[in-house]
C-alpha positions in Angstrom: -23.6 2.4 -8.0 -24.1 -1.1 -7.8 -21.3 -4.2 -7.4 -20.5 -7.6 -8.9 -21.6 -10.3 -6.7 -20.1 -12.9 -8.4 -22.5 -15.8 -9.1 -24.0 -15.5 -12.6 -27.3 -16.9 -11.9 -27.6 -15.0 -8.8 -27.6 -11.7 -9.9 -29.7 -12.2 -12.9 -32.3 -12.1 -10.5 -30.6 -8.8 -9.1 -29.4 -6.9 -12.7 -26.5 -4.7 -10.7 -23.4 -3.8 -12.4 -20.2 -3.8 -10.7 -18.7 -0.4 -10.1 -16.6 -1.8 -6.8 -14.4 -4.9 -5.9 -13.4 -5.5 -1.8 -10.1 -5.5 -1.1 -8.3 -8.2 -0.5 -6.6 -9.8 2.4 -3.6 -11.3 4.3 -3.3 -14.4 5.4 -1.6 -15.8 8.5 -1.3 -19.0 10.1 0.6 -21.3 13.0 1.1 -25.1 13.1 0.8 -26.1 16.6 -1.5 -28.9 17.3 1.5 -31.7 16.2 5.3 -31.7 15.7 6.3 -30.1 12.4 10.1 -30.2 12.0 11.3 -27.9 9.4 14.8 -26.8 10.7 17.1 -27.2 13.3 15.7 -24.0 14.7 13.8 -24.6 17.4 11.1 -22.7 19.3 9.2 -23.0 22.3 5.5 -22.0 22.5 2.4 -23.4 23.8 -0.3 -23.7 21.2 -3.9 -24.5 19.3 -5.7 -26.7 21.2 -4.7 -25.1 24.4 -4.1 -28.7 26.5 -0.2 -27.9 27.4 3.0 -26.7 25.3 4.1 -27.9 22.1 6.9 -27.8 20.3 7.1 -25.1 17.4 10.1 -25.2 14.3 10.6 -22.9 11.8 12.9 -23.0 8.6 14.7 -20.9 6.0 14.4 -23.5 3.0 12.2 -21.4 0.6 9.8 -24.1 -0.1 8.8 -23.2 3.8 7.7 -19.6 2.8 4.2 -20.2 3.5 2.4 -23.0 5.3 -0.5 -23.8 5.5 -2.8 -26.2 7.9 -6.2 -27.4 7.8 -7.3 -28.1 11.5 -9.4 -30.9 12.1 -11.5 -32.8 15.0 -13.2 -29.8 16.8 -11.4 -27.3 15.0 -12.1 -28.9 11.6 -13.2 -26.2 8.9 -10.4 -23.5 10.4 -7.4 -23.1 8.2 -4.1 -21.4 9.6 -2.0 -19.9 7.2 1.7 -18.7 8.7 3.9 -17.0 6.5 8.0 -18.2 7.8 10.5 -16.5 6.2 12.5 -15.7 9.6 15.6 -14.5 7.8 13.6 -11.8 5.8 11.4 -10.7 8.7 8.4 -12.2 6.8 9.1 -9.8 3.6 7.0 -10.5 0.3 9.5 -12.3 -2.1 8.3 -13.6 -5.4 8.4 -16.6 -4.2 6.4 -16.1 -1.2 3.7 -14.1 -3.5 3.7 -17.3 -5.8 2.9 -19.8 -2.8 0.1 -17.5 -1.7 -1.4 -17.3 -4.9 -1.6 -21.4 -4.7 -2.9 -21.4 -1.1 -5.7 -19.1 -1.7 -7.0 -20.9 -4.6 -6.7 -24.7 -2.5 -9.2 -22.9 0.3 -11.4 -20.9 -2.4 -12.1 -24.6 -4.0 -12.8 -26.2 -0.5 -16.1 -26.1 0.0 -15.7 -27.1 4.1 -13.7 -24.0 5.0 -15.4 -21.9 7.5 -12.4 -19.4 8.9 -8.7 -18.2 7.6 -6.5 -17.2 10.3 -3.9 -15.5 8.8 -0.4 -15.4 11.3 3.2 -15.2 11.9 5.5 -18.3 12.5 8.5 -16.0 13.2 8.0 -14.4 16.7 8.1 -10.9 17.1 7.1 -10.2 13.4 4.1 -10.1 11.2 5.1 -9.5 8.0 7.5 -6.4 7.3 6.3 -5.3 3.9 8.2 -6.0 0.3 11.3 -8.0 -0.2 13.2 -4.6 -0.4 16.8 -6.5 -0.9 15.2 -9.1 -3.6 13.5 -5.6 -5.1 17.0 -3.9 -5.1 18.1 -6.5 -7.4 15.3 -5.9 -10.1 15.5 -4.7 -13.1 13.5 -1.1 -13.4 11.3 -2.9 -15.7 10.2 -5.9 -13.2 9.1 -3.8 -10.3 5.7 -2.9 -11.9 4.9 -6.4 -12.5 5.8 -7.6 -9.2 3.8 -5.1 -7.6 1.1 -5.7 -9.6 1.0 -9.4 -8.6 1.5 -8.5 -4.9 -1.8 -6.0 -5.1 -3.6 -9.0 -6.9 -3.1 -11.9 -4.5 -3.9 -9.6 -1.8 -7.3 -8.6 -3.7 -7.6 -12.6 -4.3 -7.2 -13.2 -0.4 -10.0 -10.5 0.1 -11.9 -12.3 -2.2 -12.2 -15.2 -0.3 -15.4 -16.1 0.7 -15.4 -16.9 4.2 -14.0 -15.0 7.7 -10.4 -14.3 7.5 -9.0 -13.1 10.9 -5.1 -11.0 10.6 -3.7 -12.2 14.5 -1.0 -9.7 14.5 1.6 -10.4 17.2 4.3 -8.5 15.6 5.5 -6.0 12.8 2.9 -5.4 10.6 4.6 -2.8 8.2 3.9 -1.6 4.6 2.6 -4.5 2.8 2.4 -6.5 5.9 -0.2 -4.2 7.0 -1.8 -3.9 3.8 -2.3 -7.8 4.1 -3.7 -7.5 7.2 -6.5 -4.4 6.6 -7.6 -6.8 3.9 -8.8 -9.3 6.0 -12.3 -9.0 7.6 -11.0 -8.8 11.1 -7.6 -7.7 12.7 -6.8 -8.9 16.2 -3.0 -7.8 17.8 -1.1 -8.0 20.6 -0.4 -4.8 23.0 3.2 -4.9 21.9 2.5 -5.0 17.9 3.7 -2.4 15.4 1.9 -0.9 12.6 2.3 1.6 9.9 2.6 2.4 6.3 5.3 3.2 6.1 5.9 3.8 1.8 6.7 7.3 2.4 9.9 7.3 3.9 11.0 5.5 1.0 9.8 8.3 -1.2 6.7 6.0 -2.6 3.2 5.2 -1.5 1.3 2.7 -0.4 0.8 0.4 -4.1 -1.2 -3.1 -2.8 -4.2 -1.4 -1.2 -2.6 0.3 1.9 -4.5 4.1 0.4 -7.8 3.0 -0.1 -8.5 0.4 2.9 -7.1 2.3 5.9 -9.2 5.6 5.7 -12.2 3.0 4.8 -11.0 1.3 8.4 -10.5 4.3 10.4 -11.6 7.5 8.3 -9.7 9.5 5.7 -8.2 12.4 7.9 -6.8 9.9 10.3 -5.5 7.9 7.4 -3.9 10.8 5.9 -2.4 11.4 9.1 -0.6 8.2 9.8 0.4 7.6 6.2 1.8 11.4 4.9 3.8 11.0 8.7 4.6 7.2 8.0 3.5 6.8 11.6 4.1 3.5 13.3 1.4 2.7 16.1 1.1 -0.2 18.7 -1.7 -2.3 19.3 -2.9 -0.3 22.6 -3.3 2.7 19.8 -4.4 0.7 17.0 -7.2 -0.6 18.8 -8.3 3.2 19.9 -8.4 3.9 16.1 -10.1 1.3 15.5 -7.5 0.0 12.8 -8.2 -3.7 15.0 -10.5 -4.9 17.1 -9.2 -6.2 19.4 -5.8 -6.0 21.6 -4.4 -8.4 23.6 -1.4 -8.5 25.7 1.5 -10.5 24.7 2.1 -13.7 26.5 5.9 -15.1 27.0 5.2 -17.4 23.8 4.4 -14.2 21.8 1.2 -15.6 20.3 -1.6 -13.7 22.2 -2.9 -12.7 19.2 -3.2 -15.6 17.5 -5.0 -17.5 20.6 -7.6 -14.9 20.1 -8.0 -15.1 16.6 -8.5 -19.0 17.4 -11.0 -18.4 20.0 -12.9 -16.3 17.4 -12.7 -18.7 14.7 -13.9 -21.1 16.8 -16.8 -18.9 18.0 -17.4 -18.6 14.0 -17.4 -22.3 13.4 -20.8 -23.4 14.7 -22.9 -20.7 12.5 -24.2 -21.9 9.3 -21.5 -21.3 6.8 -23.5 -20.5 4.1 -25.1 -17.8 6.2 -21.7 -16.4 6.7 -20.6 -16.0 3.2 -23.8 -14.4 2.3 -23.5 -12.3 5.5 -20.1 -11.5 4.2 -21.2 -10.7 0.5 -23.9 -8.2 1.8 -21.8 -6.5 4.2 -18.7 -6.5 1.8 -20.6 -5.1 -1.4 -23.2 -3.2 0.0 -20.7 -1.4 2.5 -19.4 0.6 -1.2 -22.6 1.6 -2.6 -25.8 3.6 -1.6 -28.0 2.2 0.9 -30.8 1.7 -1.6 -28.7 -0.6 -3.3 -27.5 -2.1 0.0 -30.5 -3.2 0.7 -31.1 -4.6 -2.0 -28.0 -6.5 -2.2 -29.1 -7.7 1.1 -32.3 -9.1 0.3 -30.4 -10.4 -2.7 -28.1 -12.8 -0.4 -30.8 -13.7 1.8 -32.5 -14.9 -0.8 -30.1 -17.6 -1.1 -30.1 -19.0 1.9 -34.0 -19.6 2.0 -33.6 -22.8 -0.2 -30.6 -24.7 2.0 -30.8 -27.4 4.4 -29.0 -25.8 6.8 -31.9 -23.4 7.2 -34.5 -25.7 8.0 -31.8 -27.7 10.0 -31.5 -24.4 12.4 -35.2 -24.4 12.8 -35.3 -28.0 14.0 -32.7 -27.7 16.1 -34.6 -24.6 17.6 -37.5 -26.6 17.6 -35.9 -29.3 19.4 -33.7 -27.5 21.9 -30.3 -28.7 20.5 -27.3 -27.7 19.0 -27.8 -27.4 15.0 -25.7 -29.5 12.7 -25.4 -27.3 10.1 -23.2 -28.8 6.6 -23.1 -25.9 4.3 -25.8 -27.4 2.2 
């Protein structure tokens, strides 16, 4: 079976029907670089750029669910997404699914977007799954729909064209987790938690959490941690292979985030155009034959023979310098 690559034009050249769509992601984010106040709660972390401490606030106002930050000067084309809902332990409220719905579509219509970090800005916690005290108060009639929107933003966040890095430097339970294994690349701390955890509360896994994880680290393993509702660290989920990498916590508690900058920085440079179509081979031929991968591979390199940024990377080769590439 073939997939849906998305651009009419470009698979007309292809003819494959979609049998498949990748699931989706979580985002995560930190606003470091400058001052943000946002509350009289104050914490201290150094940050971003990596020159000395800054000053980090975080708020309860729901408007402050989820904020988002386009970097800029050297880090321009990175976007950090943080979710901050410190009182709930970073739980998925309507609102919060709402505001991520409106993020993801700002960064799937900017065309300069290279990476998505996706991040905490309450320490010690990732995200800790669905609201379950905002679910309590739901009628039986609004929990399907709710879920339904929480397992679509986090197919829309998978959707997202370019790298999306999870940095994981606490709690990543349930639908935090689910979040995260949609992304195209977890990073945690040593100290981070992780689990799907559904079972405990007599239900299953609803926004993804069955059909990513035993694609991430096999299906008896999965079967494992989720019939047990097994909570691992980040020592064991790096073994698993559930992220890639693990790094110990620092006394700011952002480790993982400083890596997931690091590697979105290491991403930056490449021709982005190169990278989505990298992305779209890997993501869409990863669920079919390898026939078909193939050709879905030859497919997306097809459209990057045309661009600019091609023949810019073989001047640049040419010339013994750095490429300038502009996503053209």
């Amino acid at each position: 079976m073939a997939v849906l690559v998305g651009c009419r034009s470009f698979w007309q050249s292809f003819r494959v029907q979609s049998a498949h769509r990748q699931s989706a992601c979580r985002l995560a984010a930190a606003f470091f670089s400058r001052r943000y106040v946002l509350s009289n709660r104050v914490v201290l972390c150094p940050r971003l750029n990596g020159h000395g401490a800054v000053t980090r606030y975080y708020s309860s106002d729901s408007k402050d669910d989820l904020r988002v930050r386009y970097l800029d000067g050297e880090d321009s084309g990175i976007v950090v997404v943080g979710i901050n809902r410190p009182k709930a332990k970073n739980a998925i409220s309507k609102n919060l699914v709402k505001m991520m719905f409106e993020a993801v579509e700002d960064i799937k219509k900017n065309k300069k977007v290279r990476s998505v970090i996706l991040c905490s800005l309450v320490p010690g916690i990732f995200c800790a799954g669905a609201d379950l005290k905002e679910r309590a108060k739901m009628h039986q009639s609004e929990v399907g729909p709710f879920v339904s929107k929480a397992r679509k933003i986090i197919l829309f966040i998978g959707s997202l064209p370019v790298p999306t890095i999870a940095a994981i430097d606490g709690a990543a339970l349930g639908g935090g987790l689910e979040m995260a294994l949609a992304c195209d690349i977890r990073i945690s701390s040593n100290t981070a938690k992780m689990g799907l955890v559904e079972t405990k509360l007599a239900i299953i896994p609803g926004a993804g959490g069955t059909q990513r994880l035993p694609r991430v680290i096999g299906v008896s393993l999965a079967k494992e941690l989720i019939f047990a509702a097994r909570v691992v660290d980040g020592t064991q989920a790096q073994q698993m292979g559930l992220v890639s990498h693990s790094v110990e916590q620092n006394d700011s508690g952002d480790a993982a985030y400083l890596r997931a900058l690091e590697l979105s920085r290491e991403i930056n440079p490449q021709g982005p155009i190169a990278i989505r179509m990298a992305k779209l081979a890997i993501n869409q031929g990863i669920e079919v034959d390898l026939s078909t991968g193939l050709a879905i591979e030859e497919a997306c390199y097809s459209q990057v023979i045309p661009t600019k940024d091609r023949l810019e990377g073989l001047a640049a080769f040419k010339e013994k310098r750095q490429p300038q590439y502009k996503g053209e």
